[in-house]
VEXLOLUM-554890 format. One line per field, with one value per residue: x negated, y, z of N, C-alpha, C, O in turn; residue in one letter. Coordinates in pm, whole numbers, plus 50000, padded with zeros to 5 digits. Example, Ala and Ser with C-alpha at 12.3 -4.5 7.8 and 13.67 -1.06 7.14 Angstrom:
REM residues 2
n.u: c(48681, 48715)
n.v: c(49431, 49775)
n.w: c(50780, 50708)
ca.u: c(48770, 48633)
ca.v: c(49550, 49894)
ca.w: c(50780, 50714)
c.u: c(48680, 48710)
c.v: c(49670, 50003)
c.w: c(50780, 50787)
o.u: c(48576, 48659)
o.v: c(49668, 50114)
o.w: c(50846, 50804)
r: c(A, S)
This chain:
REM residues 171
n.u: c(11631, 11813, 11763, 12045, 12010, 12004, 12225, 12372, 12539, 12786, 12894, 12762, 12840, 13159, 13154, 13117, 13249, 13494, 13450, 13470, 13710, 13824, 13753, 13878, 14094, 14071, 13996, 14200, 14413, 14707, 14774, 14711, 14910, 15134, 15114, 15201, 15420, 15538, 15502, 15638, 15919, 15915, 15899, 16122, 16320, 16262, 16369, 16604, 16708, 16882, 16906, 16633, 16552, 16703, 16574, 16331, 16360, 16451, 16662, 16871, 16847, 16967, 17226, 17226, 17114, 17315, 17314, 17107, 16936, 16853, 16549, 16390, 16173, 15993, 15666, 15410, 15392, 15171, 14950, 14793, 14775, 14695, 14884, 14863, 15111, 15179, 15428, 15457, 15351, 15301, 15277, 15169, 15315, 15259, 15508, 15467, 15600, 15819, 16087, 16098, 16302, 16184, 15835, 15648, 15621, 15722, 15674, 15789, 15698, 15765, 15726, 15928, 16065, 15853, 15741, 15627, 15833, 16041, 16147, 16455, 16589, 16407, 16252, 16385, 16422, 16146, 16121, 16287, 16396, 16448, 16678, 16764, 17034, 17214, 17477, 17757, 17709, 17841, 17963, 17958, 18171, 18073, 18214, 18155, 18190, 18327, 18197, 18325, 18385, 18320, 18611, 18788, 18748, 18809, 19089, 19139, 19107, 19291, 19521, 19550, 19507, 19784, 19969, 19892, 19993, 20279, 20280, 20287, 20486, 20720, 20725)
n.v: c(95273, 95311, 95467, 95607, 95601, 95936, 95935, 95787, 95856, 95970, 96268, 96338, 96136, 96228, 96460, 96397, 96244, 96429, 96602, 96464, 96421, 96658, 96726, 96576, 96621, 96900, 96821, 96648, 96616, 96615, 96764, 97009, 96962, 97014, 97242, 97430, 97309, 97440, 97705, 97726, 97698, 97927, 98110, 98073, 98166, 98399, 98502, 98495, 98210, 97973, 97722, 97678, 97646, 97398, 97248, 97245, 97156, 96885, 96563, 96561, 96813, 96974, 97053, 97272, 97509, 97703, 97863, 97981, 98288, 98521, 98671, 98922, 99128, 98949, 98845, 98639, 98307, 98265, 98074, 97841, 97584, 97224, 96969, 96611, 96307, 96022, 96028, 96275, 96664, 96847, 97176, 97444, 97755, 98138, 98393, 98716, 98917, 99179, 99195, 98918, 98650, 98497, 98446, 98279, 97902, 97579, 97400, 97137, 96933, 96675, 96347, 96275, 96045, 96083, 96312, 96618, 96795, 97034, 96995, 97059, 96968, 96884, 97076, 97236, 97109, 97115, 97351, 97446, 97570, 97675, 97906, 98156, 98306, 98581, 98497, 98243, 97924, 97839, 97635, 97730, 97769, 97815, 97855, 97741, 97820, 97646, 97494, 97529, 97295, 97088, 97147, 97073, 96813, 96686, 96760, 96589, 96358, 96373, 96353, 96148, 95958, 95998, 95917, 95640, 95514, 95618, 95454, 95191, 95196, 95168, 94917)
n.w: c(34340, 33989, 33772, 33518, 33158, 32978, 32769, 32922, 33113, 33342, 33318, 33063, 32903, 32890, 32845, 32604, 32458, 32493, 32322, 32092, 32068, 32088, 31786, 31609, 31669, 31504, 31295, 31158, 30874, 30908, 31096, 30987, 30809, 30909, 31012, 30767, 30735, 30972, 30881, 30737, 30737, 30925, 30726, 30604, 30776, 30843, 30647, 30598, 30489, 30422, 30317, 30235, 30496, 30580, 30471, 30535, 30804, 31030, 30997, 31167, 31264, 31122, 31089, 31269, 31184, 31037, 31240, 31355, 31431, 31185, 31150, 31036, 31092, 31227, 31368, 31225, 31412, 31688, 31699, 31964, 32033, 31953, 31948, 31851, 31875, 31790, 31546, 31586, 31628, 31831, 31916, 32051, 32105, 32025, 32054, 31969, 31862, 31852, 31901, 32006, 32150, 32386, 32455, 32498, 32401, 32264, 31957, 31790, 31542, 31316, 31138, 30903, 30679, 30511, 30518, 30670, 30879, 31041, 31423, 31536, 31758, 31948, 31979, 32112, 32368, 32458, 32524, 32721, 32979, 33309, 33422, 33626, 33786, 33863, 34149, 34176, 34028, 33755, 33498, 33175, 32833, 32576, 32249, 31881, 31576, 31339, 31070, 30733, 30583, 30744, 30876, 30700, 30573, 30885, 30842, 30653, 30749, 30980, 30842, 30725, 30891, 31009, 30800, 30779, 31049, 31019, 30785, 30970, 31142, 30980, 30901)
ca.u: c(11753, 11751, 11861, 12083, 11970, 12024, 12347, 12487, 12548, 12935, 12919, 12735, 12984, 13240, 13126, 13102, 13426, 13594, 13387, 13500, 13881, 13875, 13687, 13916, 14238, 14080, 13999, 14315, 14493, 14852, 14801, 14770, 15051, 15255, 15118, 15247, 15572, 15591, 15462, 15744, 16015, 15872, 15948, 16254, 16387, 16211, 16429, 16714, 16749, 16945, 16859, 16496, 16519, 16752, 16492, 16215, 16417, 16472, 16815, 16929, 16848, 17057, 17345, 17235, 17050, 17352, 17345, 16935, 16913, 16743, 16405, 16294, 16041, 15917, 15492, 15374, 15358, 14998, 14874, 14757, 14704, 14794, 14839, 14954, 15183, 15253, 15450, 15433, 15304, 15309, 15245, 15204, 15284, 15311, 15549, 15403, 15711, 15945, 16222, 16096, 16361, 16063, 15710, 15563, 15680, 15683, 15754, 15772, 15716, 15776, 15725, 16036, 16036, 15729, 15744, 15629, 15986, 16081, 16224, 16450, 16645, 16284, 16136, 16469, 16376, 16028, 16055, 16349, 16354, 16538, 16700, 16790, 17101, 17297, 17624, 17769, 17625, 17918, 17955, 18026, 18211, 18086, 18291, 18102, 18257, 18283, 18181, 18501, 18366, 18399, 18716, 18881, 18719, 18913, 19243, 19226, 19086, 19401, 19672, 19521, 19583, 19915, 20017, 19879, 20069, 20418, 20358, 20269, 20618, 20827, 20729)
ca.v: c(95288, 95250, 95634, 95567, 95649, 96035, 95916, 95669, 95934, 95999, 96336, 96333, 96055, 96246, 96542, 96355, 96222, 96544, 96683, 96390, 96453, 96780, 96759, 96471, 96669, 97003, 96811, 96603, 96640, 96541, 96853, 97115, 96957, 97019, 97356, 97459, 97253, 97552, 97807, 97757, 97725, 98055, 98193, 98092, 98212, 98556, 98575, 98391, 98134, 97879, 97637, 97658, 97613, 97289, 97127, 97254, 97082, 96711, 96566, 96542, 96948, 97044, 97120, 97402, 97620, 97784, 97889, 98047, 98371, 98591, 98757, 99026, 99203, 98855, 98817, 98482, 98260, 98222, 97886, 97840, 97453, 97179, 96803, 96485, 96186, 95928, 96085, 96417, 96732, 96969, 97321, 97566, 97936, 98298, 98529, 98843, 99009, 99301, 99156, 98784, 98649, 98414, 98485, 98101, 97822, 97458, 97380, 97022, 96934, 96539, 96306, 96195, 96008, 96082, 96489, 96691, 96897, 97090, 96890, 97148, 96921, 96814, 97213, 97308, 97046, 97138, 97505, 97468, 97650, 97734, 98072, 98180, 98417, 98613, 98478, 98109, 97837, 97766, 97580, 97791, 97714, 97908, 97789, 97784, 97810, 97497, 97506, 97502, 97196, 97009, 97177, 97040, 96704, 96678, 96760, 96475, 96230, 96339, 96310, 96012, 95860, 96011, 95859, 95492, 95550, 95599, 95309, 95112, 95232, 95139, 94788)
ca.w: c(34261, 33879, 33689, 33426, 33051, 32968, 32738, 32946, 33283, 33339, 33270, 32933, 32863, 32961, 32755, 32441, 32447, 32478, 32204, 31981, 32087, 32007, 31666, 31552, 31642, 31459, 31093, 31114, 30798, 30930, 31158, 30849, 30684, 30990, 31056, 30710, 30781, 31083, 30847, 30586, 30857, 30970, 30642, 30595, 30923, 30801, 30494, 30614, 30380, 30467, 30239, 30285, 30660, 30586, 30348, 30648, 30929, 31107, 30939, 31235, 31303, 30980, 31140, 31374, 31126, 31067, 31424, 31378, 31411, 31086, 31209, 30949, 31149, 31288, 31308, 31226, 31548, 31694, 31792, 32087, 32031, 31851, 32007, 31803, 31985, 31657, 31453, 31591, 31639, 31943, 31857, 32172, 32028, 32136, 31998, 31975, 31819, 31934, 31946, 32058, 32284, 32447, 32416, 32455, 32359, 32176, 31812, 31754, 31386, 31357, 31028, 30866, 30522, 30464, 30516, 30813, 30930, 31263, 31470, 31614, 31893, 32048, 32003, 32233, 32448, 32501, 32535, 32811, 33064, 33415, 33455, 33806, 33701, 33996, 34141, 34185, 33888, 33691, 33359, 33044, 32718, 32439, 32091, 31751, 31419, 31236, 30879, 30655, 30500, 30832, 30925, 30571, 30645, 30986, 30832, 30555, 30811, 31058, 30750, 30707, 31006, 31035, 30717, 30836, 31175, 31018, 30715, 31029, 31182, 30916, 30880)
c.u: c(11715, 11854, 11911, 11992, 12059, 12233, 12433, 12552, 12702, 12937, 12892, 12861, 13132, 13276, 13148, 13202, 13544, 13563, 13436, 13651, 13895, 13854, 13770, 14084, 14226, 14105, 14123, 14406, 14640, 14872, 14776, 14859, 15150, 15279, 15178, 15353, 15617, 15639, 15615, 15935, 16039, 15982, 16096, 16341, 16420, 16324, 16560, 16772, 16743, 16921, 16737, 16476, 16647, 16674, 16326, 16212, 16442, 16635, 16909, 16947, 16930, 17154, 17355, 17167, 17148, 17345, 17185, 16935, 16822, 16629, 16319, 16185, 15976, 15774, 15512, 15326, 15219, 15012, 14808, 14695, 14778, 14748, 14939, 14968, 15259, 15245, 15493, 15428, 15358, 15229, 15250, 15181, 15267, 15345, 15532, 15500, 15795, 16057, 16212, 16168, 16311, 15943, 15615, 15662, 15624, 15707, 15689, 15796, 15681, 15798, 15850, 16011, 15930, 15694, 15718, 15784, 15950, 16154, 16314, 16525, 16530, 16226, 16280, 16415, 16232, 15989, 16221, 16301, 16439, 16529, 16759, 16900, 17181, 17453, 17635, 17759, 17777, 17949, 18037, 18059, 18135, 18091, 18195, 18183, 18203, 18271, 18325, 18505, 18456, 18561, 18871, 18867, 18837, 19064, 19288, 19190, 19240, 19529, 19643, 19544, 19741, 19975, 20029, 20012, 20207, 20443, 20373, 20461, 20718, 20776, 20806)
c.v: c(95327, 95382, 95541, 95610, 95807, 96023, 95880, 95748, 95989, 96084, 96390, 96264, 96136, 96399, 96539, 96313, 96318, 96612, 96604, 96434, 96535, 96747, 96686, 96550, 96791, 96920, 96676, 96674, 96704, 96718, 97023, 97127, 97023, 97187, 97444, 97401, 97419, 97642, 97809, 97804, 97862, 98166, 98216, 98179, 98397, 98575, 98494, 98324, 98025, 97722, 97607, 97618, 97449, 97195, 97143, 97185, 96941, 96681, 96590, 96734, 97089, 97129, 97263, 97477, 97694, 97898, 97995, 98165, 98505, 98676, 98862, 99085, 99078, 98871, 98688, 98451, 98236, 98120, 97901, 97717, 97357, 97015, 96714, 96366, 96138, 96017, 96263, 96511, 96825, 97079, 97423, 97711, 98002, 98351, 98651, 98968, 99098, 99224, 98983, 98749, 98556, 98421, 98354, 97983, 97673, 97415, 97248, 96978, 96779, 96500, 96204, 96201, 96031, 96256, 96554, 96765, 96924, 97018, 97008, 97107, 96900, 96946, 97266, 97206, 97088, 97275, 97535, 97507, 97683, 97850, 98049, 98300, 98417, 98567, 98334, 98044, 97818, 97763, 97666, 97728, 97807, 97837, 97884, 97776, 97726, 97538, 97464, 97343, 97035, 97023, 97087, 96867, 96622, 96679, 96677, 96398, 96198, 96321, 96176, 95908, 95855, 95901, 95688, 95458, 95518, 95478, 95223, 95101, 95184, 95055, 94757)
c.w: c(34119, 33805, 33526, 33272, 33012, 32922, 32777, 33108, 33260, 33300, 33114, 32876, 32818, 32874, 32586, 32408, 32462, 32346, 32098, 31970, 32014, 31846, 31581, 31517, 31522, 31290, 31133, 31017, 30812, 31013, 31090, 30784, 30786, 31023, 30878, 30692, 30844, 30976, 30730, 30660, 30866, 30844, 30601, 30654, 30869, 30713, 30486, 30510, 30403, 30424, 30255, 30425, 30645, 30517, 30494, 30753, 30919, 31042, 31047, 31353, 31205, 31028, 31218, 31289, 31093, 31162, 31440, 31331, 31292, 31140, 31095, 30975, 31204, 31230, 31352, 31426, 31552, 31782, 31845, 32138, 31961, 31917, 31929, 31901, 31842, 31585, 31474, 31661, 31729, 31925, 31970, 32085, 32144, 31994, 32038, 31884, 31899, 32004, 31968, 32169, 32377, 32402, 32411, 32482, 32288, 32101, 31796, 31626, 31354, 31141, 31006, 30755, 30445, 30460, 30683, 30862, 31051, 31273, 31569, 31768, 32030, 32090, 32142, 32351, 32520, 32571, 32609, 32907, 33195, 33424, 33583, 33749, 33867, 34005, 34130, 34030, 33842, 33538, 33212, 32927, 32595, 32315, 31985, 31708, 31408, 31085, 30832, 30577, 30635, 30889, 30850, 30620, 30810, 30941, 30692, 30661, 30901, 30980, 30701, 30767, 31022, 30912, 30738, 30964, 31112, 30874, 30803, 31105, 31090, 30872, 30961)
o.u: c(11602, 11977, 11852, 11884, 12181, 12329, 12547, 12604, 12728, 12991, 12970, 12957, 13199, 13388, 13176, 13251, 13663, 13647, 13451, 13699, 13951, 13959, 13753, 14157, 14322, 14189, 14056, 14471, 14685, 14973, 14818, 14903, 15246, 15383, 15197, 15408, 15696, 15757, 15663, 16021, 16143, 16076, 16163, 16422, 16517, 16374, 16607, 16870, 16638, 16920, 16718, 16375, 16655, 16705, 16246, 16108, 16453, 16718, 17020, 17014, 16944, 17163, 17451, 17149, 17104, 17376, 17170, 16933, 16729, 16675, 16196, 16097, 15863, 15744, 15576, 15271, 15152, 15063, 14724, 14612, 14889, 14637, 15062, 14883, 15360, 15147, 15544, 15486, 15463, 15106, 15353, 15083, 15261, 15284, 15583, 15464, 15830, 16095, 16315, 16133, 16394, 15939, 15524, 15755, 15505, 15801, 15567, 15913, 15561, 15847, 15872, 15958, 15920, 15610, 15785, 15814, 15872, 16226, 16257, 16525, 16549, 16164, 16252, 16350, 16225, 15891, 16283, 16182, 16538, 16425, 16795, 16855, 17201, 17537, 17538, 17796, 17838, 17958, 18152, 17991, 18217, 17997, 18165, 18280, 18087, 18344, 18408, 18604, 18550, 18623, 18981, 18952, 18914, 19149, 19396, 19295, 19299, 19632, 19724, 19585, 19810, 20027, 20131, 20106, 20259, 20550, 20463, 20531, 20823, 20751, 20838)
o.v: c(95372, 95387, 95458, 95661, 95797, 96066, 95897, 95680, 96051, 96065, 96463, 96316, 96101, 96440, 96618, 96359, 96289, 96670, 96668, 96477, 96531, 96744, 96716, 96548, 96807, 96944, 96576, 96772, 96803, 96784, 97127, 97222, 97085, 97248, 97562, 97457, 97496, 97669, 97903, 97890, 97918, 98245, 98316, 98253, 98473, 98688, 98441, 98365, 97960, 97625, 97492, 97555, 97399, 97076, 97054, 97148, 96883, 96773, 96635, 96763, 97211, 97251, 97340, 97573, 97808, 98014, 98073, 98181, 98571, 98783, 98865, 99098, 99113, 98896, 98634, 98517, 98199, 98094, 97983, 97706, 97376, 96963, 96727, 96327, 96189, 96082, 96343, 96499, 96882, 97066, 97490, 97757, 97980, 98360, 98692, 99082, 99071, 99204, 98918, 98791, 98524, 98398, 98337, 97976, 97656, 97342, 97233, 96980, 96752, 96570, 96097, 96297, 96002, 96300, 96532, 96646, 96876, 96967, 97049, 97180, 96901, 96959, 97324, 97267, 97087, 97309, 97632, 97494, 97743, 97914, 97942, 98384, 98327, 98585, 98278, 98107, 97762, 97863, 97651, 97629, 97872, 97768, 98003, 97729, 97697, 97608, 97390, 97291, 96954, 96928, 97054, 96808, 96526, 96609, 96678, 96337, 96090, 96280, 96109, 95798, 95755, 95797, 95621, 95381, 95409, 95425, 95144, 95000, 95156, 95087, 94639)
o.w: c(34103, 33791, 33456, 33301, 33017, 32986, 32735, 33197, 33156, 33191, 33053, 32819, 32721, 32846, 32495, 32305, 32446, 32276, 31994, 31865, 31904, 31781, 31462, 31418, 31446, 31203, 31108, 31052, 30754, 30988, 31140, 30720, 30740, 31047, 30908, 30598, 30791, 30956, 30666, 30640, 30830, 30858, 30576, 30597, 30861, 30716, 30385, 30447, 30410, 30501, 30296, 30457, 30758, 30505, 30522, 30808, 30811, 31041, 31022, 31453, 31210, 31010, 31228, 31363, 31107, 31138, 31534, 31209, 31340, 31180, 31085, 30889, 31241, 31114, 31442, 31515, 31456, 31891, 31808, 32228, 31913, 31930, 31932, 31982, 31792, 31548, 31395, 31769, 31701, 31918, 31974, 32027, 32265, 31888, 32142, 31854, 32014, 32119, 31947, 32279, 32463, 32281, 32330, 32563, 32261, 32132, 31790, 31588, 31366, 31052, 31062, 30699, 30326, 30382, 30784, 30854, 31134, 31188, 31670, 31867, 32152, 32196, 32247, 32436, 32643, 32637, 32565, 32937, 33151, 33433, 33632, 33671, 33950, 33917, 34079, 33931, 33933, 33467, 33170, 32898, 32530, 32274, 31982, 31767, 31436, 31014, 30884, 30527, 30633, 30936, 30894, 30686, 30811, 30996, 30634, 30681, 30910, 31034, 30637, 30729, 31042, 30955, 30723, 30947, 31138, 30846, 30776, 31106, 31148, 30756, 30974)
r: c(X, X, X, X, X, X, X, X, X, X, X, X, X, X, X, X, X, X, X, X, X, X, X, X, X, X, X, X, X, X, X, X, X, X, X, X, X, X, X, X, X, X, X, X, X, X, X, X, X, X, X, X, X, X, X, X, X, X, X, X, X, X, X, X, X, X, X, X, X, X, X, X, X, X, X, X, X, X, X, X, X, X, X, X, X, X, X, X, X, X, X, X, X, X, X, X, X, X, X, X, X, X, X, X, X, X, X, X, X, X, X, X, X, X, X, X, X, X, X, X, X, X, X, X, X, X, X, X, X, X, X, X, X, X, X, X, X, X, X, X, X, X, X, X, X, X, X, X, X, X, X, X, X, X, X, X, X, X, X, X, X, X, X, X, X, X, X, X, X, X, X)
């Protein structure tokens, strides 16, 4: 029987191709930009500023930053790892804060228009979770506030209609 060559043995193989993985994900660019994508996020959050966490976020994650809690005493999240899929970035943390209301987690920071952002519909997604809570499962409502902007919005769109409605009527 005929021994392979030192390089060519599955596990060398096998070795060297993990070693490339890694080394490829550490000096990836795309995955600095993203980790200061997080890092700015972060800050925002810290200093609740609303604005900054809407220029940090997915367009499509705009809407709920109202809704994000301010973190003053927050410590920076620690990475734990960092894996790219396309256009983006999987971030495993740990919050190591007091008042962290989850201690690990997944911040997905995805390339739109040419800018790293949080993606914050995909980071809830990722960092779901089943609770087991006492007593029969049943479905809760809890009502946000609508921004006054949308609220105003709604009440020209519905005098709008109304108005169509009764020229339509008196033809």
């Amino acid at each position: 029987m005929r021994r392979l060559p030192f390089l060519f043995r599955p596990s060398v193989l096998c070795a060297l191709t993990l070693q490339l993985a890694l080394g490829a994900c550490a000096d990836d660019p795309a995955t600095d930009l993203a980790l200061s994508s997080l890092r700015s996020f972060e800050a925002a959050l810290e200093n609740a500023d609303h604005d900054a966490l809407r220029r940090s976020v997915t367009t499509r994650s705009r809407e709920y930053v109202t809704q994000l809690p301010a973190r003053p005493k927050a410590q920076p999240l620690t990475i734990r790892s960092a894996r790219r899929e396309h256009s983006r970035i999987y971030f495993e943390v740990e919050d190591l804060s007091a008042d962290a209301p989850v201690r690990e987690g997944c911040f997905v920071v995805a390339k739109e228009d040419g800018r790293w952002l949080v993606d914050l519909i995909d980071t809830a997604a990722q960092s779901a979770r089943d609770v087991v809570s006492e007593g029969p499962s049943t479905k809760q409502f809890v009502p946000a506030e609508l921004p006054r902007a949308e609220v105003e919005a709604a009440i020209r769109r519905h005098e709008s209609e109304a108005r169509e409605a009764s020229a339509q009527r008196s033809r």
